[in-house]
KOLPA-439652 format. One record per residue: residue in three letters; x, y, z of N, C-alpha, C, CB in turn. Coordinates in steps of 0.001 Angstrom, whole numbers, plus 500000, padded with zeros to 6 digits. Each point is the difference from the previous one (the first is absolute). Glycine has a CB too. Example, Ala and Ser with C-alpha at 12.3 -4.5 7.8 and 13.67 -1.06 7.14 Angstrom:
<pts>
ALA513190494310507800499110501190500000500900501200500000498108498827501246
SER501542502223498034500820501190500060499230501090500730501184499372497855
</pts>
This chain:
<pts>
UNK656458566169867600500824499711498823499190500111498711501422498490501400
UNK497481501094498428499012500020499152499833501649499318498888497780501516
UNK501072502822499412499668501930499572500969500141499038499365501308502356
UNK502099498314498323501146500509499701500211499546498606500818500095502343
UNK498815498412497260500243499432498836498545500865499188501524497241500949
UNK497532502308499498499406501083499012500237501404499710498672498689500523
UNK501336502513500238500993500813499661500986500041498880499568499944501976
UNK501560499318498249500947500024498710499565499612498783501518499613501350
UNK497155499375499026499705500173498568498838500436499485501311498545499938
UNK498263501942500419498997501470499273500604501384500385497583498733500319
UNK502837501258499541500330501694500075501271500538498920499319499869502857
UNK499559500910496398500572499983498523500547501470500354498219498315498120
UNK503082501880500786500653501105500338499526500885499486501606499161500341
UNK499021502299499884499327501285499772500711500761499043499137500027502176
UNK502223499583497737501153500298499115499702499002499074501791500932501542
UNK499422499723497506499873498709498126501207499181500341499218501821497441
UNK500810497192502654501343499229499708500037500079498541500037498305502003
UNK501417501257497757500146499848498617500099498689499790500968501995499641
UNK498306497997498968499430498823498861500553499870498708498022500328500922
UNK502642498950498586500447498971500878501252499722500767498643499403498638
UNK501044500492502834501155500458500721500446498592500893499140502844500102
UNK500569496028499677500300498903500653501602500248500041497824498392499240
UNK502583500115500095501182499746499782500424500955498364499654497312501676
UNK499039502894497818500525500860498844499569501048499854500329498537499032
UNK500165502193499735498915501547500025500872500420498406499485501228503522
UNK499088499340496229500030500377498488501396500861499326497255500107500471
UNK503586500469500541501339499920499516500805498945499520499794501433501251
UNK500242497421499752500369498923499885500743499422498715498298500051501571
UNK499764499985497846499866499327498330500476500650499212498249499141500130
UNK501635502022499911500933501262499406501498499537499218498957501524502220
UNK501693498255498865501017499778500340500469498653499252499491501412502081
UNK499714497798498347500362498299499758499268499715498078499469498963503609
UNK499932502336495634499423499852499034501286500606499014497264500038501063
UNK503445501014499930500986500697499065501196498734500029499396503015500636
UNK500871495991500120501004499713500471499966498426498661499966501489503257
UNK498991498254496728498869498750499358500425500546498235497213499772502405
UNK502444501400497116500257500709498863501109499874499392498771501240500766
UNK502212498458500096501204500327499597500933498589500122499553502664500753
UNK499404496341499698500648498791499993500670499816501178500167500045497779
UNK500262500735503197501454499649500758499518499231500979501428502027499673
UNK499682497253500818500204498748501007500405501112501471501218497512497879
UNK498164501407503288498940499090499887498180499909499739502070499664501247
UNK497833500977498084498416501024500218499356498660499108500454503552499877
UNK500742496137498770499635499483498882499396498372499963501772501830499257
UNK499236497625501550500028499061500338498763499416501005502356500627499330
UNK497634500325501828499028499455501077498399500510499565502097500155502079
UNK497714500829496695498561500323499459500250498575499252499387503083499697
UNK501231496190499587499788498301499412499573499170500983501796500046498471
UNK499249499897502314499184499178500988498889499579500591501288500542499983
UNK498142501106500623498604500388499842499172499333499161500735501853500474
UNK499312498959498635499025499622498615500268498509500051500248502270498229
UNK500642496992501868500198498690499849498568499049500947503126500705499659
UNK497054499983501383498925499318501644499238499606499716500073501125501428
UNK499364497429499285498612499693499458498914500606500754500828497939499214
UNK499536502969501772499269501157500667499864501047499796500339499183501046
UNK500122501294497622500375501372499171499218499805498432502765500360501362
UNK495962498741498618499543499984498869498782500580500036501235498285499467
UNK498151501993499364498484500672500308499216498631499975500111502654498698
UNK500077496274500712499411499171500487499770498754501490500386501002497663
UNK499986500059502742500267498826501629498790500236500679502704500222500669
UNK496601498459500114498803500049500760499927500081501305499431499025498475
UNK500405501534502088499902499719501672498927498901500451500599502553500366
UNK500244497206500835499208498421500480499874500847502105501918496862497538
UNK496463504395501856499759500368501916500042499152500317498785501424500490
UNK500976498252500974499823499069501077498823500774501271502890498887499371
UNK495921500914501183499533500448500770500604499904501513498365499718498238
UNK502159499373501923500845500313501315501613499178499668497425500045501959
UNK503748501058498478501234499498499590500409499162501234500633501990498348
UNK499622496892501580501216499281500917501468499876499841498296498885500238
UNK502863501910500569500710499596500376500487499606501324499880500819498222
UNK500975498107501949500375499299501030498860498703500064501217502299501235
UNK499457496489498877499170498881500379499561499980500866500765499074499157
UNK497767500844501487499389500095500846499172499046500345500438501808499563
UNK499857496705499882499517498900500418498457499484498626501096500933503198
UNK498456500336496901498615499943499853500026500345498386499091500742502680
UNK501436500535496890499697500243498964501434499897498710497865501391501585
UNK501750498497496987501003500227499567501086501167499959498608498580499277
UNK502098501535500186500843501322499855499813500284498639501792499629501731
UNK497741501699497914499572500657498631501075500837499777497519499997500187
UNK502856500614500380500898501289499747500702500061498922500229500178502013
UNK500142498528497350500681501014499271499387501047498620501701498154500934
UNK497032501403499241499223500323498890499998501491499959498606497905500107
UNK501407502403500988500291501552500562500910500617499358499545499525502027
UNK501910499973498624500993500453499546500767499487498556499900500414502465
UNK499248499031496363500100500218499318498995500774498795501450498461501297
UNK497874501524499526498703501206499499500409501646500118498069498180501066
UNK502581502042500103500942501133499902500941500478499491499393499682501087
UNK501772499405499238500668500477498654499960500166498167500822499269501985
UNK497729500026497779499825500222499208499248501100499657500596498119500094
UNK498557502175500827499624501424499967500475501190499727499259499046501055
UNK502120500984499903501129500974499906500472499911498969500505500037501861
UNK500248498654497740500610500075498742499258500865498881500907497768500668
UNK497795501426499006498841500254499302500442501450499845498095498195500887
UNK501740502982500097499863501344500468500879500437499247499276499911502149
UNK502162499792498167501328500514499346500054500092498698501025499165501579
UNK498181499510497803500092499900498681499282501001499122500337497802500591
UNK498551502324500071498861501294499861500203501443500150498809498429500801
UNK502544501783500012500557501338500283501073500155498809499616499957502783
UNK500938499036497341500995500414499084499434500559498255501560498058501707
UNK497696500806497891499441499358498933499013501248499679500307497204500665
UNK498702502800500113499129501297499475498369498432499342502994502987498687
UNK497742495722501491499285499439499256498624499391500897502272499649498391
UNK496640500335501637498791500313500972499907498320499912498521502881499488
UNK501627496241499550499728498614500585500800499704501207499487499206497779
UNK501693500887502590500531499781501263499502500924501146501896499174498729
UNK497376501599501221499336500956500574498628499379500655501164501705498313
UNK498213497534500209499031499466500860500073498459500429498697501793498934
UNK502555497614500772500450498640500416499833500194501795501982499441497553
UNK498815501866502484500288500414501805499051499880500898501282501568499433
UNK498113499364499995498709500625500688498729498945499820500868502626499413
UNK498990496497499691499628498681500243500125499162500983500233500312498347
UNK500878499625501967500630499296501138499386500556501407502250499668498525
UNK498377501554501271499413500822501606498444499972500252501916501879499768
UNK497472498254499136498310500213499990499548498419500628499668501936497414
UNK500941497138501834499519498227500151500448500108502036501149498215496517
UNK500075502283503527500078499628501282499186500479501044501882499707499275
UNK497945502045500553499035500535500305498652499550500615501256500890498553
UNK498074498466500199498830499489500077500059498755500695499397501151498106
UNK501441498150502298500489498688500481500326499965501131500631499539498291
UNK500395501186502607500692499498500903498861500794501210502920499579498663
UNK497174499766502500499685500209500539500512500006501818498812499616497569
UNK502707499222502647500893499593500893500963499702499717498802499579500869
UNK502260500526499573501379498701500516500131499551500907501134500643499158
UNK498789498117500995499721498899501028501505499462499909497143499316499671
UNK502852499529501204501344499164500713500580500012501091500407500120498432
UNK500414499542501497501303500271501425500458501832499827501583496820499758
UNK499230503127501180500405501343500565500186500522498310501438499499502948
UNK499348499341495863500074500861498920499211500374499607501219499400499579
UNK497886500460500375498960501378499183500286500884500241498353499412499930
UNK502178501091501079500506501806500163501310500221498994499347500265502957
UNK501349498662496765501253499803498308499096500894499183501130497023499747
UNK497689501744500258499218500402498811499407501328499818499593497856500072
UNK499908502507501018499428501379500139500691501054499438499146499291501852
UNK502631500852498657501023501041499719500515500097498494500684499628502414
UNK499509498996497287500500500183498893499262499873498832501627499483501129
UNK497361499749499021499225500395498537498860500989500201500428497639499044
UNK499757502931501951499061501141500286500937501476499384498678498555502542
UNK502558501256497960501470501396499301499320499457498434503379500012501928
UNK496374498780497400500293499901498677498706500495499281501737498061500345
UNK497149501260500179498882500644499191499838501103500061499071498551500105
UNK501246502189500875499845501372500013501103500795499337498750499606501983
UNK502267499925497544500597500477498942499641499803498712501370499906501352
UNK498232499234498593499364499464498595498467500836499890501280497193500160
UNK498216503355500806499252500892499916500242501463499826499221498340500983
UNK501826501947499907500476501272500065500275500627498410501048499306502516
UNK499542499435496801500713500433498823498769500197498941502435498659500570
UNK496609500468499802498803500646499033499148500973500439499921498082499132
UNK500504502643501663498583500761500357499858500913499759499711499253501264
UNK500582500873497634499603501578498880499833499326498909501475502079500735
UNK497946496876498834499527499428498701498613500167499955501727498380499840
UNK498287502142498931498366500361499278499185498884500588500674501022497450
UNK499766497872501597499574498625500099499105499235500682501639500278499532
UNK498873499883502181499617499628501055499101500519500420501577499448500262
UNK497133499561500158498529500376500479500580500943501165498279497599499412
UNK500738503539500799499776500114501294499905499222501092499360501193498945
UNK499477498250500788499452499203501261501029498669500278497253500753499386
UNK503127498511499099501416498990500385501617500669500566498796498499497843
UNK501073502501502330501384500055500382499281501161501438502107499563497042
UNK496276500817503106500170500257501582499820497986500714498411503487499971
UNK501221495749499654499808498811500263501705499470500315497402499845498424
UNK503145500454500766501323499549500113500718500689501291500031499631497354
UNK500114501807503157500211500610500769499076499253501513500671502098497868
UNK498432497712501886498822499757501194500785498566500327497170501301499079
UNK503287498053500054500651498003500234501276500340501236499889498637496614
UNK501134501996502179501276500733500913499667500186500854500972500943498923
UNK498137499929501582499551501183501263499158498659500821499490503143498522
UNK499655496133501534499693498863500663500489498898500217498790500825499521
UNK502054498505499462500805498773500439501394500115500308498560498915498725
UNK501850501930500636501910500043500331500418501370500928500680498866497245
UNK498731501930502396500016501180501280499522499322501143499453502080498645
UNK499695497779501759499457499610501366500785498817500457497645500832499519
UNK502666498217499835501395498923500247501164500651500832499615498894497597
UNK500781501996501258501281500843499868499885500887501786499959500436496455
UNK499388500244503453499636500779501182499680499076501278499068501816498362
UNK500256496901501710499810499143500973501320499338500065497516499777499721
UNK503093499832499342501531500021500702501102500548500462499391499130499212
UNK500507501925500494500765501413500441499367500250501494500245501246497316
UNK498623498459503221499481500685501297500166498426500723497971502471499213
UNK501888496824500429499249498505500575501304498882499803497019500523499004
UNK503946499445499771501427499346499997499186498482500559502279502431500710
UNK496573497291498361499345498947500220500207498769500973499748500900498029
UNK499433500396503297500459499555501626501546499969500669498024498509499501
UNK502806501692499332501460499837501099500566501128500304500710498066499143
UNK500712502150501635500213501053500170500537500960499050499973498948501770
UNK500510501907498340500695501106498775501105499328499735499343502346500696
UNK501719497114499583500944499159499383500013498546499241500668501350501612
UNK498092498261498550499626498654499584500198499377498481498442500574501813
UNK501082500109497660500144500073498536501054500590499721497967500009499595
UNK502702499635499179501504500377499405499605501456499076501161497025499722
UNK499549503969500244499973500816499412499159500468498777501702499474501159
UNK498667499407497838499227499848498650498413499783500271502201498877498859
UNK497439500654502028498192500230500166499330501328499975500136498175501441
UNK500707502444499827499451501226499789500226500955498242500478499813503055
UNK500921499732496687500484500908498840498884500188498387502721499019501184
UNK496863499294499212498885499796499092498835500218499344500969499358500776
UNK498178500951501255499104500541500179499921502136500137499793496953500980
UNK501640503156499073500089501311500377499716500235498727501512500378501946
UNK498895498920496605500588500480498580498138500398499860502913498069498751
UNK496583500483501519498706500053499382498965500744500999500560497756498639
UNK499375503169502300499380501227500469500462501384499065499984498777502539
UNK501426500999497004500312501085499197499613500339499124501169499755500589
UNK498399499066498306499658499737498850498976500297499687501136498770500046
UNK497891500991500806498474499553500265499683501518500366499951497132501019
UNK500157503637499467499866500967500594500386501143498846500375498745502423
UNK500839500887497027500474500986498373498552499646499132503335499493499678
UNK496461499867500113499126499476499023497980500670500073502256497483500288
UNK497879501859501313498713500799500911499789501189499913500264498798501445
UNK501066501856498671499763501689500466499949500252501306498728500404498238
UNK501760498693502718499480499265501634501231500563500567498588497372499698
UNK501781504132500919501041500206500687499934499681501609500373501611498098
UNK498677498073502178499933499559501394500949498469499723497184501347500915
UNK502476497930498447500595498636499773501457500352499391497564498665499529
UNK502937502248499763500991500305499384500946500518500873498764500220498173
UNK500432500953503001501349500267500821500128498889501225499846502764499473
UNK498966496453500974500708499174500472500969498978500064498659500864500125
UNK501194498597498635501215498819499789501460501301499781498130497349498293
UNK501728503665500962501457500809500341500394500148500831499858500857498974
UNK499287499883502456500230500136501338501148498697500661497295501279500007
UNK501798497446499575500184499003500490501371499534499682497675499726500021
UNK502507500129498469501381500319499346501082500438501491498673501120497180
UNK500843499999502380500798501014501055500779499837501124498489500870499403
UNK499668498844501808500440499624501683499542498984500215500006501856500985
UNK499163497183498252499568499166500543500571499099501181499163500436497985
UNK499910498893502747500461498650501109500660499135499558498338500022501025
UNK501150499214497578500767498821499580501013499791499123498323499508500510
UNK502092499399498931501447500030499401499855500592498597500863497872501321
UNK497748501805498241500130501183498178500514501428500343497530499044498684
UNK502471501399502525499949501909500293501935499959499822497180500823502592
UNK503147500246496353501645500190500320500806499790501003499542501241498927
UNK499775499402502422500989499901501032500034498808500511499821502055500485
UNK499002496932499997500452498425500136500526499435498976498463499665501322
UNK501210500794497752500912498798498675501240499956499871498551500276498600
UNK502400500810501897501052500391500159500531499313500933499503501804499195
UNK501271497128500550500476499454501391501194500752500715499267497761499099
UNK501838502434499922501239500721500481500498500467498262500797498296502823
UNK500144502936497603500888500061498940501157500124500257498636500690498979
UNK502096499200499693501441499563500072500499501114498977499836497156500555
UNK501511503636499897500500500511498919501399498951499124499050502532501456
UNK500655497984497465500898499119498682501288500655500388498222499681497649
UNK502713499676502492500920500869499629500809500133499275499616500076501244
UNK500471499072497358500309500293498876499551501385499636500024497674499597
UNK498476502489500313499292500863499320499276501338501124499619497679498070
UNK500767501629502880499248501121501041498206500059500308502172501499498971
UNK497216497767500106498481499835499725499655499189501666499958499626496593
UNK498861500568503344499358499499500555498968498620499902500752502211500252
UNK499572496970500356499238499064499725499174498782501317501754500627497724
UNK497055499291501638498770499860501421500074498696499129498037502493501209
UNK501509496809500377499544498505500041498743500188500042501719498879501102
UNK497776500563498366498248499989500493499521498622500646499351501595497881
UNK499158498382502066499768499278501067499423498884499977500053501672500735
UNK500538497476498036499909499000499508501083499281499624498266500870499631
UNK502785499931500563501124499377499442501338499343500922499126501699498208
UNK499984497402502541500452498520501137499019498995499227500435501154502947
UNK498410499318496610499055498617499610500350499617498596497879500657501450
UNK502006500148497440500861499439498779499889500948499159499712497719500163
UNK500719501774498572500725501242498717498507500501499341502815498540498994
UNK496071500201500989498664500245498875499561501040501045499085497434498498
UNK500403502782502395499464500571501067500577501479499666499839497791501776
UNK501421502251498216501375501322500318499636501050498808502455498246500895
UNK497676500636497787499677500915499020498522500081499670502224499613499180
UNK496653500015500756498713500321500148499876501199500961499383497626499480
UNK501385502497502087499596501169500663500246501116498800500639499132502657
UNK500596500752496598500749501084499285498721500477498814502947498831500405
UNK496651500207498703498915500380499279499007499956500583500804499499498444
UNK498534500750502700499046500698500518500298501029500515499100498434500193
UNK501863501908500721499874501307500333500517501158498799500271498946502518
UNK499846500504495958500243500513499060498617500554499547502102498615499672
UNK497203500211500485498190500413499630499444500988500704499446497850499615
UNK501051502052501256499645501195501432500142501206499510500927498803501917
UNK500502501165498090500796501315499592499229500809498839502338498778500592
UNK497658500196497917499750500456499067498853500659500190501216498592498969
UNK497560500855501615499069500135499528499561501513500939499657497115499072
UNK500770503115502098500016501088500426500642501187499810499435498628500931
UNK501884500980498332500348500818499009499670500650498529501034498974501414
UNK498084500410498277499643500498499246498765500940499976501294498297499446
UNK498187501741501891499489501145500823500107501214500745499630498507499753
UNK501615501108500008501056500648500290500243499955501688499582501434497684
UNK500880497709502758499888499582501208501101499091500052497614500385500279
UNK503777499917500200501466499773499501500213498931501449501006502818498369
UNK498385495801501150500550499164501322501518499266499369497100499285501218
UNK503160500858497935501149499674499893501402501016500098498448498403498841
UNK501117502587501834501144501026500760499993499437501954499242502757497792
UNK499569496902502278499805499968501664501133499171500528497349500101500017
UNK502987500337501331501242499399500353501137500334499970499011498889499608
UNK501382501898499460501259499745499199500082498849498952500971500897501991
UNK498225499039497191499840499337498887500051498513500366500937501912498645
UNK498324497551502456500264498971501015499341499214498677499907500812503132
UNK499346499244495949499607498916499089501403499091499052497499501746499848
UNK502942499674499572500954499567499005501330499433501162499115502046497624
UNK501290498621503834500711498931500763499888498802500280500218501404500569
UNK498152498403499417499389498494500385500715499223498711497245500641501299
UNK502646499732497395499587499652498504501909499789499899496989501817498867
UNK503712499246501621501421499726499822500706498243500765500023503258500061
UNK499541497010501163500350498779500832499046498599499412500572501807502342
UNK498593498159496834499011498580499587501225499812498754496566500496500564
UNK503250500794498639500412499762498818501666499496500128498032501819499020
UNK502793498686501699501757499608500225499727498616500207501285502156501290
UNK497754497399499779500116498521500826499637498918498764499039500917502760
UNK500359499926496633499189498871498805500962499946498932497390500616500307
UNK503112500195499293500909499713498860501414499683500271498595501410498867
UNK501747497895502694500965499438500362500974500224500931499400499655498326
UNK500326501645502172500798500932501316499476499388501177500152502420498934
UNK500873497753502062499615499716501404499404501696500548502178497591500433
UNK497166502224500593499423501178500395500065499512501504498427500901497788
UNK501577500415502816499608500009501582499158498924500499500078502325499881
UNK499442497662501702498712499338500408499840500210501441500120498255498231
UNK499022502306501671499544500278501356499020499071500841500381502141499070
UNK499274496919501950499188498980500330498574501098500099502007497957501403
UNK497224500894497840498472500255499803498884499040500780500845500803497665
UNK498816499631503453498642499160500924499044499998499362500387500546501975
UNK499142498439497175498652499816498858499136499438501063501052499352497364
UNK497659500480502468499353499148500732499787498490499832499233501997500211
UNK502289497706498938500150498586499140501536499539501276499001500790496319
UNK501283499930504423501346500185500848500733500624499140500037498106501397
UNK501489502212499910500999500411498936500363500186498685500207499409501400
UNK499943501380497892500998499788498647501589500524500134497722500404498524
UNK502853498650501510501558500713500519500705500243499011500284498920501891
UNK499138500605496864500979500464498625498934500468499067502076498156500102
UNK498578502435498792499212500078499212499918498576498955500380502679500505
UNK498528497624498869499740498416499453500920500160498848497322499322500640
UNK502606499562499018500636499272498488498627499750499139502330498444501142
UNK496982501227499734498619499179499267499609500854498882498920498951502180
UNK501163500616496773499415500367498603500974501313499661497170499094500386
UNK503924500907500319500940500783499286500269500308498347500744499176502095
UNK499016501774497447500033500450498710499216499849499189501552499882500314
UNK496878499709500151498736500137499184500010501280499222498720498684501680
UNK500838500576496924499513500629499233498491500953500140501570498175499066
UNK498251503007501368499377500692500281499600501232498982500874498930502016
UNK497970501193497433499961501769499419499639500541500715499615500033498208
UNK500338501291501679499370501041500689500927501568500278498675497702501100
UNK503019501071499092501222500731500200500123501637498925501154497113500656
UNK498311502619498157500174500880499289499080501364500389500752498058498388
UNK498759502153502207498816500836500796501161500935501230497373497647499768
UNK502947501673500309500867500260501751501429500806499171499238497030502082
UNK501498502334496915501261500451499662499508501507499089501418497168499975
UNK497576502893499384499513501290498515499617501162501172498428498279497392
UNK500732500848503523499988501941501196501345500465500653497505499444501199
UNK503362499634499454500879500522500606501268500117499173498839499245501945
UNK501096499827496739501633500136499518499520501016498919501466497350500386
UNK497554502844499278500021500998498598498899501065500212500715498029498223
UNK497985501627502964499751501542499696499874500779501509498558499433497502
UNK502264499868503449500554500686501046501310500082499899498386499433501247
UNK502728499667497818501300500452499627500743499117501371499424502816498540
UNK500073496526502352500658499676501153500580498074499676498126502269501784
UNK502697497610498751500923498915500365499357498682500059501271501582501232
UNK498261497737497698499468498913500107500591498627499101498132501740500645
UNK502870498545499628500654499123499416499835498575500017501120501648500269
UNK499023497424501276499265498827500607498681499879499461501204500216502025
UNK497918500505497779498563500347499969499720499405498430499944502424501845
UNK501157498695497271500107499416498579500960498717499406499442502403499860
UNK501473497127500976500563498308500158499180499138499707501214500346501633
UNK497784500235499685499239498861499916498685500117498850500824499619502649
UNK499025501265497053499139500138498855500569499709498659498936501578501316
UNK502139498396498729500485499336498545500358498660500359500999502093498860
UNK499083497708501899500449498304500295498875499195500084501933500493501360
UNK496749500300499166498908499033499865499414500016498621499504500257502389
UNK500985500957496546499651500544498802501062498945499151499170502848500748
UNK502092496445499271500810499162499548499350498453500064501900501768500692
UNK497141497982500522499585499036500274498749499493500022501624500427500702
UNK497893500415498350498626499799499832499916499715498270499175501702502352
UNK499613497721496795500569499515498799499896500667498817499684498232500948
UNK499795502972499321500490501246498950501092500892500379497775500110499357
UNK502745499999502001500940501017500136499714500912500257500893499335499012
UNK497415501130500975499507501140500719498946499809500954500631501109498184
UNK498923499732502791498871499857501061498617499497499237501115502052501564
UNK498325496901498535498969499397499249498943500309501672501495497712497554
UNK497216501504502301498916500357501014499304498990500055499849502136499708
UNK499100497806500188499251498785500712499621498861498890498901501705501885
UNK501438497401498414500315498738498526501744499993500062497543500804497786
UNK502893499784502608501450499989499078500935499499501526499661502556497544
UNK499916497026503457501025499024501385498984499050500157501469501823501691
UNK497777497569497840499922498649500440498215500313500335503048499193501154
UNK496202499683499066498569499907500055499384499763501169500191499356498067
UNK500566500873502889499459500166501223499645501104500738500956498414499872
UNK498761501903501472499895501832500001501102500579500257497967500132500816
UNK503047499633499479501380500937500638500392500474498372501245498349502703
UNK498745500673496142499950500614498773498986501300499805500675497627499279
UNK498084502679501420499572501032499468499802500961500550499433498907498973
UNK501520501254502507499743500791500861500215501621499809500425497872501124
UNK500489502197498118500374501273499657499357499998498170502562500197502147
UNK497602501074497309498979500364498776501043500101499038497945501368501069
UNK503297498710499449501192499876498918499967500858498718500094497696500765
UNK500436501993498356500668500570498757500356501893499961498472497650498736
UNK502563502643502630500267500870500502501355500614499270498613499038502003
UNK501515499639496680501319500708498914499411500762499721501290498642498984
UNK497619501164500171499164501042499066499335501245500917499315497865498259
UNK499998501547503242498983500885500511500811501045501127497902497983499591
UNK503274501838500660500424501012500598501663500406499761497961499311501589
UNK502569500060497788501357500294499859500439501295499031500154497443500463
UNK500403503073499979500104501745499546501397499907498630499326501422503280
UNK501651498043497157501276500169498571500347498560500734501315503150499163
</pts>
């Protein structure tokens, strides 16, 4: 197992990915600068917001940590969140710097990444540290991705920054993908893997690391466990109002926070391999935006199908109620590829993206700071009015 994990992560590719090709790419800004120019809603609104963040300033400090704890583990404290709010401020930081052209938020970012860099060295705890691994491992490495064509940035601090990724959250990421930390391939709920899959993607865009890059796609793909399309898919159902298709996934007996988090991760997935051009949000039969149709109907108040789900928690014979109609971002990511620049049927998809966009306290997709101060608030990178919505 050891070869294998090393392997994926040294072995730098031979081809160019494109930079910056995470979740964004220099069209992107293009786009969201002409849209910004002209004032129009919602672009207008959710760049305030932004700018509003207390993670979107050039003066914000990062607080590294040499080894992160999440999960109580008797022994040590729990640090984390220092993490995940060190990231999104990074990212934010980034956006502000792309858009802006203005180099203090430029080096607010890359501050951040360099301090952590030089700092981290583990994530420790209970089984969550592999949380930790996926998801603020997808984030820094976006928050990297997006700078990594700045003058600015040392050499040697941003190969240091790459070397952190590539040693602490890759090798996580990859030891849970092979190892499902000792249990079997069904053990863990969907969203673990989705997490850790985002942040091999990321990490690997950023690296130049296609050994690490086509594996988490592959994995995407066929994988054994429940992040891979075809297990996540529990059953589908045709609509027959509308004739659409719509998939249960494989979280949705345990509850609603769970249901829609799968949805904005396998959005991160999608995106970010798409913009590599590597179209996982066609695979299937557009089995993402079906997953994204059936979360989004159930959440904004429709009954939906249910097929019984054997968790390794027992039965789920219904689908849950639990946390029915959380306020979630991310939705706006999932509805701008399939309703506006694949043109396809996402109606449920966009329900629920304006309903969580009605219920949130600007009215548009806000990001990390803007649901609350715990981590399910910063799980996704949000403000997807401005960063991906097309008309």
């Amino acid at each position: 197992m050891r070869n294998i994990i090393s392997i994926l992560i040294f072995s730098i590719s031979a081809t160019a990915f494109i930079h910056p090709g995470a979740l964004h790419t220099a069209q992107d800004f293009s786009r969201i600068n002409t849209y910004l120019a002209s004032e129009a809603e919602p672009y207008n609104t959710t760049w305030t917001l932004l700018t509003a963040s207390p993670y979107a300033q050039s003066s914000y400090q990062p607080s590294p940590k040499e080894t992160v704890y999440r999960g109580s583990n008797g022994v040590d404290s729990e640090n984390y969140p220092s993490l995940y709010r060190d990231a999104a401020a990074a990212y934010q930081l980034a956006i502000r710097w792309r858009i802006t052209n203005d180099t203090s938020y430029a080096d607010a970012s890359i501050n951040i990444l360099s301090s952590w860099a030089s700092a981290l060295t583990a994530i420790e705890g209970t089984s969550d540290k592999f949380l930790a691994s996926g998801l603020y491992g997808y984030q820094m490495a976006n928050a990297a991705e997006l700078m990594s064509d700045y003058s600015g940035w040392d050499a040697g601090n941003k190969t240091a920054t790459g070397t952190m990724l590539t040693n602490v959250f890759a090798s996580m990421n990859t030891r849970f993908m092979q190892e499902h930390n000792g249990q079997d391939y069904y053990h863990y709920y969907a969203n673990w893997d989705l997490c850790n899959l985002a942040s091999l993607l990321a990490i690997g865009i950023f690296t130049d690391n296609q050994t690490m890059y086509d594996y988490a796609l592959d994995y995407v793909r066929a994988g054994p466990s429940n992040g891979a399309l075809p297990i996540f898919a529990i059953a589908n159902y045709t609509e027959s109002a509308s004739g659409k298709i719509l998939t249960q996934g494989q979280e949705a007996g345990r509850d609603q926070g769970h249901s829609t988090l799968d949805m904005v991760l396998l959005g991160i997935v999608a995106q970010q391999a798409y913009n590599q051009e590597d179209d996982l949000f066609a695979e299937y039969s557009n089995e993402i935006l079906n997953a994204a149709e059936y979360v989004g109907k159930y959440n904004v108040g429709y009954d939906v199908p249910y097929t019984l789900y054997d968790s390794y928690q027992g039965n789920q014979t219904v689908v849950s109620n639990n946390s029915r109609g959380v306020v979630r971002p991310g939705f706006e990511l999932l509805s701008a590829h399939y309703g506006q620049v694949k043109g396809l049927n996402s109606s449920w998809t966009d329900s629920y993206r304006d309903w969580a966009n009605a219920n949130s306290t600007s009215g548009v997709e806000g990001g990390g700071g803007n649901y609350g101060s715990n981590s399910g608030g910063f799980d996704g990178l949000g403000f997807g009015s401005l960063l991906y919505r097309i008309s």
